[in-house]
PyMOL Python script that loads the backbone (N, CA, C, O; Angstrom):
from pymol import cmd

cmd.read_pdbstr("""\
ATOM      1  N   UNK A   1       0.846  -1.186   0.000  1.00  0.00           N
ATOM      2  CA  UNK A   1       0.000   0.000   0.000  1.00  0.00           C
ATOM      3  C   UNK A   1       0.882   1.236   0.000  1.00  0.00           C
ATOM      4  O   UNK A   1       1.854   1.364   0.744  1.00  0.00           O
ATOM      5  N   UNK A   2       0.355   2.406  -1.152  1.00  0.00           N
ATOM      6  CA  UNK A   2       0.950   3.214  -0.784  1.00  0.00           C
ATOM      7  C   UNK A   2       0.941   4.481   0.369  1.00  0.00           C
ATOM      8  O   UNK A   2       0.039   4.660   1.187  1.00  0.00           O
ATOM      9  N   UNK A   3       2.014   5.205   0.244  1.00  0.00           N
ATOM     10  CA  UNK A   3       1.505   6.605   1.855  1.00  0.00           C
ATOM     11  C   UNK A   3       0.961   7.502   1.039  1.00  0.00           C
ATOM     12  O   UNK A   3       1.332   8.578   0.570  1.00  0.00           O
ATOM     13  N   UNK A   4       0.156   6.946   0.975  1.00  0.00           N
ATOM     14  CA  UNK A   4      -0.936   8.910   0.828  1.00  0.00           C
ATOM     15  C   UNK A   4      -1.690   8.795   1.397  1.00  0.00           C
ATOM     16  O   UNK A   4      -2.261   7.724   1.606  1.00  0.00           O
ATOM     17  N   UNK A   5      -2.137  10.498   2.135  1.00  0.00           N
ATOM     18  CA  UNK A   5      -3.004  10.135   3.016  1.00  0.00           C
ATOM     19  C   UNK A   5      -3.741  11.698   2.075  1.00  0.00           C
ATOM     20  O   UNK A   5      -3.337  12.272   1.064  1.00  0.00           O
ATOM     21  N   UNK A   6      -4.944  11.966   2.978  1.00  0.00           N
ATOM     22  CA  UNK A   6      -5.461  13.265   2.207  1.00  0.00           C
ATOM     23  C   UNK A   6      -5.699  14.164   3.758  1.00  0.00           C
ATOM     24  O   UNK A   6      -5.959  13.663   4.853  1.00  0.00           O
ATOM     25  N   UNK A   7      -5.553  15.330   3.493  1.00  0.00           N
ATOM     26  CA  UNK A   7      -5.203  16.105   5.164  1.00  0.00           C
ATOM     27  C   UNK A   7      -6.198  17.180   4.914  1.00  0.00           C
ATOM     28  O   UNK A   7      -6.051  17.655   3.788  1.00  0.00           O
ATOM     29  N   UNK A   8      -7.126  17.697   5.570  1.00  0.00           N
ATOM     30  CA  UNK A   8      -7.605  18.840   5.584  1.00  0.00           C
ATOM     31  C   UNK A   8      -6.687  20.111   5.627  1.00  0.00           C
ATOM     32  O   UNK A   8      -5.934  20.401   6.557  1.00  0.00           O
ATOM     33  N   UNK A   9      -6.868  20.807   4.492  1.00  0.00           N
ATOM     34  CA  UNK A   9      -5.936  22.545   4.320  1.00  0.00           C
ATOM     35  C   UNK A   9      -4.986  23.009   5.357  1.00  0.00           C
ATOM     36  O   UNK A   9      -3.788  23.250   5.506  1.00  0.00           O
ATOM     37  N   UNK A  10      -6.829  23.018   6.417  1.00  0.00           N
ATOM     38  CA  UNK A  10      -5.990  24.247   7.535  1.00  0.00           C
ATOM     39  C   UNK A  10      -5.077  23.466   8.737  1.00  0.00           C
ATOM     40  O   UNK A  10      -4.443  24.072   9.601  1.00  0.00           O
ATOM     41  N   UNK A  11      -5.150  21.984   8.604  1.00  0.00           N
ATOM     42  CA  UNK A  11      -4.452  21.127   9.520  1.00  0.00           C
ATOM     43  C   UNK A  11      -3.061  21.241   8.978  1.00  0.00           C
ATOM     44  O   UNK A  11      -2.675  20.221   8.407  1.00  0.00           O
ATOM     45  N   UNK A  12      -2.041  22.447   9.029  1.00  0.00           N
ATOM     46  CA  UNK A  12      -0.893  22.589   8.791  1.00  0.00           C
ATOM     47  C   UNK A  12       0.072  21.573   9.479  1.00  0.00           C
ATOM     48  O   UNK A  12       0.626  20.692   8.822  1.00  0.00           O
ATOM     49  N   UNK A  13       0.222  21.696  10.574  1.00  0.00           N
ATOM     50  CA  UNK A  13       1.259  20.830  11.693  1.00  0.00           C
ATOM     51  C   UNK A  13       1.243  19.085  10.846  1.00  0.00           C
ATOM     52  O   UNK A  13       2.290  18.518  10.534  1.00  0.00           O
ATOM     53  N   UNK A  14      -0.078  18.516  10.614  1.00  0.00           N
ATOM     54  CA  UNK A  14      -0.072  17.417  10.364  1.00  0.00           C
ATOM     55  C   UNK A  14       0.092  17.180   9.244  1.00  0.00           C
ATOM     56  O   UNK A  14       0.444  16.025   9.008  1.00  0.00           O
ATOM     57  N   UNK A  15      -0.103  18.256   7.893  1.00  0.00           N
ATOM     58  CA  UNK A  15       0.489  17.840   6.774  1.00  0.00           C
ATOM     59  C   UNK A  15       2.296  18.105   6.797  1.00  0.00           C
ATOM     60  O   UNK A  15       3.244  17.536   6.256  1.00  0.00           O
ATOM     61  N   UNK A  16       2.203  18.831   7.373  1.00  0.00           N
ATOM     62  CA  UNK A  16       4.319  19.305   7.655  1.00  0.00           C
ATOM     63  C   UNK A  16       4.873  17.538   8.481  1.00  0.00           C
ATOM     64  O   UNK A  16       5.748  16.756   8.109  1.00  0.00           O
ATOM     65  N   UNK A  17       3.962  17.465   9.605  1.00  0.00           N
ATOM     66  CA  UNK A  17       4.534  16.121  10.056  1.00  0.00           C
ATOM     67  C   UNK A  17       4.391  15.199   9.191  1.00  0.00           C
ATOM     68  O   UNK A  17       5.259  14.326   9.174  1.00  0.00           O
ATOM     69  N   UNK A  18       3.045  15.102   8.035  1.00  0.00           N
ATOM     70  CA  UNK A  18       3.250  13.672   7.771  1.00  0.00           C
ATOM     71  C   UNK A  18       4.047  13.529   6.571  1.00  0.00           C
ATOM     72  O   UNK A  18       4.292  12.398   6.154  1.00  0.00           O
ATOM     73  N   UNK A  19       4.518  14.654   5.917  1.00  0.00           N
ATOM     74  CA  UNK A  19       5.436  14.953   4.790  1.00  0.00           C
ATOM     75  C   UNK A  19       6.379  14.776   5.067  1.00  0.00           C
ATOM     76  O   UNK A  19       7.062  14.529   4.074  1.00  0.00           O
ATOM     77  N   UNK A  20       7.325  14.727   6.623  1.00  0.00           N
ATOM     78  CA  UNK A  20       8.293  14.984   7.189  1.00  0.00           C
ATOM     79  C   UNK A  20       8.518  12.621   7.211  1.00  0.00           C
ATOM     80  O   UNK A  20       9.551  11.951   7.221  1.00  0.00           O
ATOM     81  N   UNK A  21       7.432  12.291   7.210  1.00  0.00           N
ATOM     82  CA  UNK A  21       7.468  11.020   7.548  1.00  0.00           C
ATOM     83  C   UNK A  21       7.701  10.187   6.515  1.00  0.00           C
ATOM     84  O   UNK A  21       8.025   9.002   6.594  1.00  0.00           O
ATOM     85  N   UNK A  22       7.439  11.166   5.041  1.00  0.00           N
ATOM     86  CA  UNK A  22       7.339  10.583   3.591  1.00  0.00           C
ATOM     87  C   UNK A  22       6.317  10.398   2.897  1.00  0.00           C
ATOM     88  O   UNK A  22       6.255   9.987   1.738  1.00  0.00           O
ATOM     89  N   UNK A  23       5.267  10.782   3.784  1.00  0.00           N
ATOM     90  CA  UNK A  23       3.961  10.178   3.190  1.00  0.00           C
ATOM     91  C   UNK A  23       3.736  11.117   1.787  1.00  0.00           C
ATOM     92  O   UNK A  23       4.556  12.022   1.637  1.00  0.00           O
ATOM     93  N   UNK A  24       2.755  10.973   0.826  1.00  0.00           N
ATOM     94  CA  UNK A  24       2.527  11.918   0.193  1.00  0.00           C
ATOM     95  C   UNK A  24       1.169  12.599   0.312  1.00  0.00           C
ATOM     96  O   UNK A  24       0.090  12.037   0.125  1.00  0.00           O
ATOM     97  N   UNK A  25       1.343  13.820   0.632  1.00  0.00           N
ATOM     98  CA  UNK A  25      -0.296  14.392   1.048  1.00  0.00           C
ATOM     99  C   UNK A  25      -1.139  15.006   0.444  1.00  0.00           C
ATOM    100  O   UNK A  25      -0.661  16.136   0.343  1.00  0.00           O
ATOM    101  N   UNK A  26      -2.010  14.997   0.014  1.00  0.00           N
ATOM    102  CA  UNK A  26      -2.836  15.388  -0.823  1.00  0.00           C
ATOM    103  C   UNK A  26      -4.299  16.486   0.307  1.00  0.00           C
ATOM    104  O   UNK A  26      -5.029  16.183   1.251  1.00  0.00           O
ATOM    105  N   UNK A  27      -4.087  17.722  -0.482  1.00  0.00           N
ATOM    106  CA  UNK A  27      -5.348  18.291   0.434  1.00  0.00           C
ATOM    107  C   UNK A  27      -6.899  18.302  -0.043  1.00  0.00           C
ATOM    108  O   UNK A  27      -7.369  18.136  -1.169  1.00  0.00           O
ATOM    109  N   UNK A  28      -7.490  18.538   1.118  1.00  0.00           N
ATOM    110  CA  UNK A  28      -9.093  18.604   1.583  1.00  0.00           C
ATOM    111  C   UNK A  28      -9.057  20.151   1.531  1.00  0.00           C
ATOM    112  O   UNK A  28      -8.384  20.877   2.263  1.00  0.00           O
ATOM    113  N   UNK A  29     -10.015  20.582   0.400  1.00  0.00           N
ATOM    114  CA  UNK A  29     -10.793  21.834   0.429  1.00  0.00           C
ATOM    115  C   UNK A  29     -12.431  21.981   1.885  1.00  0.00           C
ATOM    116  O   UNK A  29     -13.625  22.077   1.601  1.00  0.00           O
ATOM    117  N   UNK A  30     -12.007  21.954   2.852  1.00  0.00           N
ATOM    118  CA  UNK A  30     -13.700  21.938   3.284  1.00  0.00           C
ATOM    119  C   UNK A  30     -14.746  21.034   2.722  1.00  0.00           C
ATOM    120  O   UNK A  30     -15.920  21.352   2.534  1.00  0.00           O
ATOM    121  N   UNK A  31     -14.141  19.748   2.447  1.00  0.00           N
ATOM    122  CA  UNK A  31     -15.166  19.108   1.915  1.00  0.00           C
ATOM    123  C   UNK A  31     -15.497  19.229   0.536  1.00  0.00           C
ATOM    124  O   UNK A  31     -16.415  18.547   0.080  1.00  0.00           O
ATOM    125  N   UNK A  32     -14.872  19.998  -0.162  1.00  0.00           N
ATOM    126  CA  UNK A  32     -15.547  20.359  -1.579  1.00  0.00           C
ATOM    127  C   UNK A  32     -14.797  19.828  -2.721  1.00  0.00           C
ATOM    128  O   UNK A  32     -14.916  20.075  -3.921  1.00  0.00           O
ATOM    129  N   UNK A  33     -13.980  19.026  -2.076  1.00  0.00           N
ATOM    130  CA  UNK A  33     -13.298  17.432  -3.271  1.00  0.00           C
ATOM    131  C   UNK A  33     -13.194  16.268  -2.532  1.00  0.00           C
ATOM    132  O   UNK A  33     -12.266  15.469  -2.653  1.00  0.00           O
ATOM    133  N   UNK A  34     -14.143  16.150  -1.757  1.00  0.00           N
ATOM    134  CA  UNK A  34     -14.263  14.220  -1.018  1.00  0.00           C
ATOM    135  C   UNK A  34     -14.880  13.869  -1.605  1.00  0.00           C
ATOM    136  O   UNK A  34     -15.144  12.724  -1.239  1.00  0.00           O
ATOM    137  N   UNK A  35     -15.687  14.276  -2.913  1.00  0.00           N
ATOM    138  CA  UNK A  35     -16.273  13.045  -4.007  1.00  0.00           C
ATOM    139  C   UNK A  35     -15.295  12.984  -4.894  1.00  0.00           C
ATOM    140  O   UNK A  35     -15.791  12.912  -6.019  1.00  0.00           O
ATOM    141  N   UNK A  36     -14.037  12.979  -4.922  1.00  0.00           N
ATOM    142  CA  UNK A  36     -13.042  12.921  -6.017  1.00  0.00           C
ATOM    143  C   UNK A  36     -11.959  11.821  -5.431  1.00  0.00           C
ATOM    144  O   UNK A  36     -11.046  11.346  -6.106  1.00  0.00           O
ATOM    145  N   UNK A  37     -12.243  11.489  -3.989  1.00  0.00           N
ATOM    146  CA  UNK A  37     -11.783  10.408  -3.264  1.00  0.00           C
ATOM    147  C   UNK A  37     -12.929   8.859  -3.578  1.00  0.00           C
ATOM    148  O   UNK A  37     -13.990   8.606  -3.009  1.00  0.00           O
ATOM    149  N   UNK A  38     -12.394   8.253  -4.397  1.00  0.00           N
ATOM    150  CA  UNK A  38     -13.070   7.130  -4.641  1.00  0.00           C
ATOM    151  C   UNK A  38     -12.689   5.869  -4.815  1.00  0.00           C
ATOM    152  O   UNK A  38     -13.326   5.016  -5.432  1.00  0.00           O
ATOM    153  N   UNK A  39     -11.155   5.662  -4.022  1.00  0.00           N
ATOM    154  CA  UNK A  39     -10.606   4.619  -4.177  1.00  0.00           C
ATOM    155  C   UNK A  39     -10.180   4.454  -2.914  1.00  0.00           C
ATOM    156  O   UNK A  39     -10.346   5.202  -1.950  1.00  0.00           O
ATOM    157  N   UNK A  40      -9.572   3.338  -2.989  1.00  0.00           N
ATOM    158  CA  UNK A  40      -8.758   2.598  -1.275  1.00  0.00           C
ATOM    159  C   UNK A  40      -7.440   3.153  -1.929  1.00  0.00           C
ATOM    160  O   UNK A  40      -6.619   2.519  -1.266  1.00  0.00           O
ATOM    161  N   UNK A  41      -6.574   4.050  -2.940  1.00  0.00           N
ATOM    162  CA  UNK A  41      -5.234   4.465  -2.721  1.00  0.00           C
ATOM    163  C   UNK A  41      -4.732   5.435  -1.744  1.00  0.00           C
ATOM    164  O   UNK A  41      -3.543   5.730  -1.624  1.00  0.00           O
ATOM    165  N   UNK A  42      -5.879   6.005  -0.924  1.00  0.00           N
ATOM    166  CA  UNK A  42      -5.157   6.443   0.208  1.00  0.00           C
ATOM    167  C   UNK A  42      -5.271   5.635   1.381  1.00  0.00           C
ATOM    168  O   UNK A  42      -6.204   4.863   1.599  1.00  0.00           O
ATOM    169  N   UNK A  43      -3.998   5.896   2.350  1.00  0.00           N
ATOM    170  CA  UNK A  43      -4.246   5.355   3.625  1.00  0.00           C
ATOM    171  C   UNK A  43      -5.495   5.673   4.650  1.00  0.00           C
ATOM    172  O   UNK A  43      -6.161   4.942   5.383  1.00  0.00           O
ATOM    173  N   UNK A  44      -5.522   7.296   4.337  1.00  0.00           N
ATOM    174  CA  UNK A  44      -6.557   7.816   5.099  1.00  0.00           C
ATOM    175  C   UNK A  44      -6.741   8.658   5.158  1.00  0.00           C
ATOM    176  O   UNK A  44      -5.608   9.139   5.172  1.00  0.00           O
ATOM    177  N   UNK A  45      -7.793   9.925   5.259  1.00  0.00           N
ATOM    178  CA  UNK A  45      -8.117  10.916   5.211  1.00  0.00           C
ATOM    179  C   UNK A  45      -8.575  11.382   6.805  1.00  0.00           C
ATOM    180  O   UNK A  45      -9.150  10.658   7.618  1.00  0.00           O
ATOM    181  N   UNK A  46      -8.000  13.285   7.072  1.00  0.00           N
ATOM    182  CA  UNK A  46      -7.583  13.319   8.254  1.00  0.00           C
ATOM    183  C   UNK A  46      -8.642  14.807   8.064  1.00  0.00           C
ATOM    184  O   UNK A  46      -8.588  15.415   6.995  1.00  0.00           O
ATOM    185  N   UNK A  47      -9.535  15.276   9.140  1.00  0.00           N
ATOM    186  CA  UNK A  47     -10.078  16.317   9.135  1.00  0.00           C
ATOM    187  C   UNK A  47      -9.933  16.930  10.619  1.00  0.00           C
ATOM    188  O   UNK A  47      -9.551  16.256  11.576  1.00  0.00           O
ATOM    189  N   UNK A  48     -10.192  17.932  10.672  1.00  0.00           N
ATOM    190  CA  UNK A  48     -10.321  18.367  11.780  1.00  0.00           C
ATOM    191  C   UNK A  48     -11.293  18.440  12.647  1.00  0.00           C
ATOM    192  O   UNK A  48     -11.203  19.043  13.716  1.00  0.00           O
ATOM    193  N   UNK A  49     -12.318  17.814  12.238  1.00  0.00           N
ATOM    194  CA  UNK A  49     -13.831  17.432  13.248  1.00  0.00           C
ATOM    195  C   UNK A  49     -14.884  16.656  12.410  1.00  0.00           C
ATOM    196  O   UNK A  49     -14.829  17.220  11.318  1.00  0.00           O
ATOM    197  N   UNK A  50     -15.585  15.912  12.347  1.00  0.00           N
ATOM    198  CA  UNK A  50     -15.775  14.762  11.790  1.00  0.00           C
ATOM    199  C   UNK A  50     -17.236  16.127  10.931  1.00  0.00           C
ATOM    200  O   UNK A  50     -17.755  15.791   9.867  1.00  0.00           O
ATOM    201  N   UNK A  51     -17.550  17.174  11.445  1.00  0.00           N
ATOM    202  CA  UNK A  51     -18.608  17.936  11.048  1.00  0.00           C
ATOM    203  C   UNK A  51     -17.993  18.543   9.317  1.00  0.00           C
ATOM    204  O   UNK A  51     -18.766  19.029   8.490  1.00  0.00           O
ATOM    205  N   UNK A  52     -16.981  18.422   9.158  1.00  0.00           N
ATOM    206  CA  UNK A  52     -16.033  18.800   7.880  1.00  0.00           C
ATOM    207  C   UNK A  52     -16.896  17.580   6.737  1.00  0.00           C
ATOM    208  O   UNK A  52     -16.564  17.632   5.552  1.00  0.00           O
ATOM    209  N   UNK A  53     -17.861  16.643   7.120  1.00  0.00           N
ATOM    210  CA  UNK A  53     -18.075  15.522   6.255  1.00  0.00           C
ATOM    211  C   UNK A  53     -19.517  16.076   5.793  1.00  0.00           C
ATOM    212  O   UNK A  53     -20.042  15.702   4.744  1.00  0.00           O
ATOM    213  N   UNK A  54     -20.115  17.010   6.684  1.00  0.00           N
ATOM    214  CA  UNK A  54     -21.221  17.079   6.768  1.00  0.00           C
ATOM    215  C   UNK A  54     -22.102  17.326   5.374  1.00  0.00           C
ATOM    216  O   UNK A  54     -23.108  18.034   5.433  1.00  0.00           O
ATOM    217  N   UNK A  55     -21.784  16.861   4.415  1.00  0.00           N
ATOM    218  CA  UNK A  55     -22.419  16.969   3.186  1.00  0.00           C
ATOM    219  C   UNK A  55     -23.312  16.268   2.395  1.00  0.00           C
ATOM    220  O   UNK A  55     -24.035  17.005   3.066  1.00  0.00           O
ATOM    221  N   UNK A  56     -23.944  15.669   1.731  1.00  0.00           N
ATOM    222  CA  UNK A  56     -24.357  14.581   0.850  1.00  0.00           C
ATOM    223  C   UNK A  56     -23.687  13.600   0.033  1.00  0.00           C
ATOM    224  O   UNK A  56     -24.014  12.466  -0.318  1.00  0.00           O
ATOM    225  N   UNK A  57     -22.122  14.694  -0.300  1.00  0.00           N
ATOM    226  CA  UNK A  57     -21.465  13.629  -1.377  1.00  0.00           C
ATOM    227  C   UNK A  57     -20.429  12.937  -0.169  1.00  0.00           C
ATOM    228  O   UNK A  57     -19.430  12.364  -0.604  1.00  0.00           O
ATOM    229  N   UNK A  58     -20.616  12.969   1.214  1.00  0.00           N
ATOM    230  CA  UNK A  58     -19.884  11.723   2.017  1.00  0.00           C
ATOM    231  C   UNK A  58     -20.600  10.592   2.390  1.00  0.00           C
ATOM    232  O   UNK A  58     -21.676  10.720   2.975  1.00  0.00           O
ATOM    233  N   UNK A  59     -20.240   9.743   2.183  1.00  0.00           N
ATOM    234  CA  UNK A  59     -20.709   8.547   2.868  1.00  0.00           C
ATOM    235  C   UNK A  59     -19.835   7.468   3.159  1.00  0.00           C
ATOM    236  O   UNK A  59     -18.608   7.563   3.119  1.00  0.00           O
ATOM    237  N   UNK A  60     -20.593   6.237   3.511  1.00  0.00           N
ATOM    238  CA  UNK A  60     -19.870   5.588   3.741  1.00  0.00           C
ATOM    239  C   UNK A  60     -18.924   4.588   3.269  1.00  0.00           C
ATOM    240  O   UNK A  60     -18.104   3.820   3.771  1.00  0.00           O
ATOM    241  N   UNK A  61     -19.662   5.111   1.275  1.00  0.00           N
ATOM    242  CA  UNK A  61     -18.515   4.298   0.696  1.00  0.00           C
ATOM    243  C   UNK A  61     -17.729   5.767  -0.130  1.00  0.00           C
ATOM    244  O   UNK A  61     -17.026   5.646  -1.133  1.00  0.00           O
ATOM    245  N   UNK A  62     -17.973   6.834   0.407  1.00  0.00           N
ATOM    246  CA  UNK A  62     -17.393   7.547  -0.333  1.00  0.00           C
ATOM    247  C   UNK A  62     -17.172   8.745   0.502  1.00  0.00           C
ATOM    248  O   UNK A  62     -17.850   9.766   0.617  1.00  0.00           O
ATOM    249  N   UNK A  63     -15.758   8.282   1.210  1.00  0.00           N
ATOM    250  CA  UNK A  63     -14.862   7.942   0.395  1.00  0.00           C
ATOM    251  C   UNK A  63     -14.523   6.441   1.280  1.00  0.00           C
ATOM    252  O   UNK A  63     -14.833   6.293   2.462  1.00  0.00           O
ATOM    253  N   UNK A  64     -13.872   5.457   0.495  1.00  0.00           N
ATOM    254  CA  UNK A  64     -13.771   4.466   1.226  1.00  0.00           C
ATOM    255  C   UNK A  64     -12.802   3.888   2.090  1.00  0.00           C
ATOM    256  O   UNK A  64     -12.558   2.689   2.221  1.00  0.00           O
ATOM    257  N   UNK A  65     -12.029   5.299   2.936  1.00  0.00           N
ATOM    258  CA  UNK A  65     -11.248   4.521   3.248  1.00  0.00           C
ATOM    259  C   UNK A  65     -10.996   5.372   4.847  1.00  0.00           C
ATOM    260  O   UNK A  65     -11.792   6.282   5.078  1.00  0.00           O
ATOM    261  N   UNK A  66      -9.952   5.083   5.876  1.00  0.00           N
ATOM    262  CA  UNK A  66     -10.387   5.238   7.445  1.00  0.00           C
ATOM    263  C   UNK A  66     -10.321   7.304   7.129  1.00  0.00           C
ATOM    264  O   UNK A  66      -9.680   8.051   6.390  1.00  0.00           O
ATOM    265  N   UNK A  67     -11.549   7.486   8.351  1.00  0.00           N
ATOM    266  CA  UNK A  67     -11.503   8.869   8.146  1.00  0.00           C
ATOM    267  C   UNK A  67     -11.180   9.556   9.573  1.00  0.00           C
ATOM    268  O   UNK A  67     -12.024   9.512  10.469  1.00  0.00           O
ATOM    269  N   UNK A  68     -10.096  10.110   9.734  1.00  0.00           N
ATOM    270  CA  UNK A  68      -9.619  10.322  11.030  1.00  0.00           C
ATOM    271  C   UNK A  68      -9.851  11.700  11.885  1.00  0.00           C
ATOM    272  O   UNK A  68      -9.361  12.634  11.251  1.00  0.00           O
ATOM    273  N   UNK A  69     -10.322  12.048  12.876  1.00  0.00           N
ATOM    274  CA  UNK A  69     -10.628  13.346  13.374  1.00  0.00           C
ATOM    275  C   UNK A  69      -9.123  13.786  14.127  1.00  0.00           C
ATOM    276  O   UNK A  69      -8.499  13.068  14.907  1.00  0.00           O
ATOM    277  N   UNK A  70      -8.621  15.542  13.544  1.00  0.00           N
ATOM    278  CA  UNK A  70      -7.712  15.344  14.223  1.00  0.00           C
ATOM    279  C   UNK A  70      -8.004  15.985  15.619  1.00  0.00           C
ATOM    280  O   UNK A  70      -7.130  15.852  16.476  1.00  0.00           O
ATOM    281  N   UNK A  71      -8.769  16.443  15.831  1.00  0.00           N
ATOM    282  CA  UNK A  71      -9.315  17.523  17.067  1.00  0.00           C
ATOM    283  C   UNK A  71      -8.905  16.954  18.389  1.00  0.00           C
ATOM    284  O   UNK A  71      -9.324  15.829  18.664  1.00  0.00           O
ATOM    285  N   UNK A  72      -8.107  17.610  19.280  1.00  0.00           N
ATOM    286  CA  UNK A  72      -7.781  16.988  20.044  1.00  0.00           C
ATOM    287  C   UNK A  72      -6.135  15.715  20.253  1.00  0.00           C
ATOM    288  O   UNK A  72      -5.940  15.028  21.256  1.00  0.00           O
ATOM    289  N   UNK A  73      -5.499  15.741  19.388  1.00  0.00           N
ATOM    290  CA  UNK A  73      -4.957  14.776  18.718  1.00  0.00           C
ATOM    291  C   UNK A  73      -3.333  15.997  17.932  1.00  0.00           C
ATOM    292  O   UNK A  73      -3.353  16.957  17.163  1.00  0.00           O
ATOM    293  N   UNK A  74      -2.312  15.351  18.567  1.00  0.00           N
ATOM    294  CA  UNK A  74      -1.285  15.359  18.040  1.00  0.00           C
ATOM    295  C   UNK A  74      -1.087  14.982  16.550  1.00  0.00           C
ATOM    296  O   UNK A  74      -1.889  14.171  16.088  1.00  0.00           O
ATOM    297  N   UNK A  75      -0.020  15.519  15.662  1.00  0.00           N
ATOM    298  CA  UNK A  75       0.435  15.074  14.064  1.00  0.00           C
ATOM    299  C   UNK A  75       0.760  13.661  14.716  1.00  0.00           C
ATOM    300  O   UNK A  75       0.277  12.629  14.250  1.00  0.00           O
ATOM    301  N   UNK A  76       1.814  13.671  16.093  1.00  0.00           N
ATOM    302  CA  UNK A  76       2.344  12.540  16.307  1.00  0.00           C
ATOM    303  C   UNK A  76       1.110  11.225  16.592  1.00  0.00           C
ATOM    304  O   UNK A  76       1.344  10.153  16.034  1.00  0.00           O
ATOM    305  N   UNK A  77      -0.143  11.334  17.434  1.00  0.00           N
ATOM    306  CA  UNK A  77      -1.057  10.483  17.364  1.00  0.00           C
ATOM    307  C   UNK A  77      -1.868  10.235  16.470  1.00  0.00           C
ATOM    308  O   UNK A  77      -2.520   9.191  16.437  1.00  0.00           O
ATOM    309  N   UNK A  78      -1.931  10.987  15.772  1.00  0.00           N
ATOM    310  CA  UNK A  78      -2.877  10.842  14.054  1.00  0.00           C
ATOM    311  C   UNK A  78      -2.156   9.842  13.308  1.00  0.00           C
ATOM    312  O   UNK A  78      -2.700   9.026  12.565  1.00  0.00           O
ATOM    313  N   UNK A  79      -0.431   9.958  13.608  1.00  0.00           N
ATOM    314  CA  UNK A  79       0.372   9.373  12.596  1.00  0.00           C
ATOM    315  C   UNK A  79       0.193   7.784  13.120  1.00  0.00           C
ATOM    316  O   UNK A  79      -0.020   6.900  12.289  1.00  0.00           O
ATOM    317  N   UNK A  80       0.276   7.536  14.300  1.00  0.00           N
ATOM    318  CA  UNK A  80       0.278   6.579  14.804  1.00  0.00           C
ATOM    319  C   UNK A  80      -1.234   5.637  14.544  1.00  0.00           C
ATOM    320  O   UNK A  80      -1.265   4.409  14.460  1.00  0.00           O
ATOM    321  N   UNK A  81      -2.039   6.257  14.479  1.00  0.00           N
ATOM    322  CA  UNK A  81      -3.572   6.127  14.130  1.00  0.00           C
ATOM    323  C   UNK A  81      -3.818   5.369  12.961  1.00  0.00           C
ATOM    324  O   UNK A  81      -4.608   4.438  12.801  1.00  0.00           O
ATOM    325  N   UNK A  82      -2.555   6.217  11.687  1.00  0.00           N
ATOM    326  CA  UNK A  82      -3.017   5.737  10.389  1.00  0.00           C
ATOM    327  C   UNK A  82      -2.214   4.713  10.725  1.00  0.00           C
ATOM    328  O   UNK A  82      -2.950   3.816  11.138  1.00  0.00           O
ATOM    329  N   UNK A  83      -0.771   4.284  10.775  1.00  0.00           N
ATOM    330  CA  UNK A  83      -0.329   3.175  11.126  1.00  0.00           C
ATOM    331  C   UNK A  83      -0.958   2.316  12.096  1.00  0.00           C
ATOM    332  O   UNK A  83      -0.051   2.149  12.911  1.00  0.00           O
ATOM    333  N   UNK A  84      -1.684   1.846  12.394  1.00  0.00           N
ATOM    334  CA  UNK A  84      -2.063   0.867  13.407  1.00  0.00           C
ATOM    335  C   UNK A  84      -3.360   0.377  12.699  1.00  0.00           C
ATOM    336  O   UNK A  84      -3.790  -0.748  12.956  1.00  0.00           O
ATOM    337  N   UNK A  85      -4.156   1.405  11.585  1.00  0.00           N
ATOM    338  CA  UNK A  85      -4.908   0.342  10.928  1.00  0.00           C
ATOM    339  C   UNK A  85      -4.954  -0.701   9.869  1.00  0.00           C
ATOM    340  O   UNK A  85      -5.899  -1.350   9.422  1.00  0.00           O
ATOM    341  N   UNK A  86      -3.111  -0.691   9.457  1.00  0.00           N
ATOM    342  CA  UNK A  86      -2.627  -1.093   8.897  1.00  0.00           C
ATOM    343  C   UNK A  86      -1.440  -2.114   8.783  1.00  0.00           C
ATOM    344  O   UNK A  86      -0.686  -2.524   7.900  1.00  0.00           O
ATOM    345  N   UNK A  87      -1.682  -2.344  10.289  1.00  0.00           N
ATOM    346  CA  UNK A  87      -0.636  -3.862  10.469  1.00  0.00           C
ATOM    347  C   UNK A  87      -1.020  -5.060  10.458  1.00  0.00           C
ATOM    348  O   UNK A  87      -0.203  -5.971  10.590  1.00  0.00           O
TER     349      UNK A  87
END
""", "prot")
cmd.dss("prot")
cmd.show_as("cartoon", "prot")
cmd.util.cbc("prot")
cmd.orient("prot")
């Protein structure tokens, strides 16, 4: 599998950390390109409060893959997050 993950914009710290880790990151407009997420090639997509989904074009197969809240939550525990659903 590859590292891409997709990071919400304004979550700076965690796209700098997870770039810093190798991953490759791809950003989240506010929700207004998670219907353009339609595959399992990312590891995971990271928002800053699960209310960022709140739209019609999210569900639960779209996008299909783990969707992580960072609120509350270190770059360093997010990182650890996406790794652990993946061992």
């Amino acid at each position: 599998m590859s590292n891409k993950v997709v990071v919400e914009n304004t979550l700076t710290p965690f796209i700098d950390h997870l770039k810093s880790l190798g991953y490759d990151v791809y950003t989240l407009y506010k929700n207004s390109n998670i219907e353009n997420i339609t595959s399992d090639e990312y590891k995971a997509i990271v928002v800053s409060g699960l209310d960022v989904l709140g739209t019609s074009g999210a569900t639960h197969k779209n996008p299909p893959v783990p969707i992580i809240e960072a609120s509350g939550r270190t770059p360093e525990e997010v990182h650890s997050i996406i790794e652990s659903k993946y061992k």
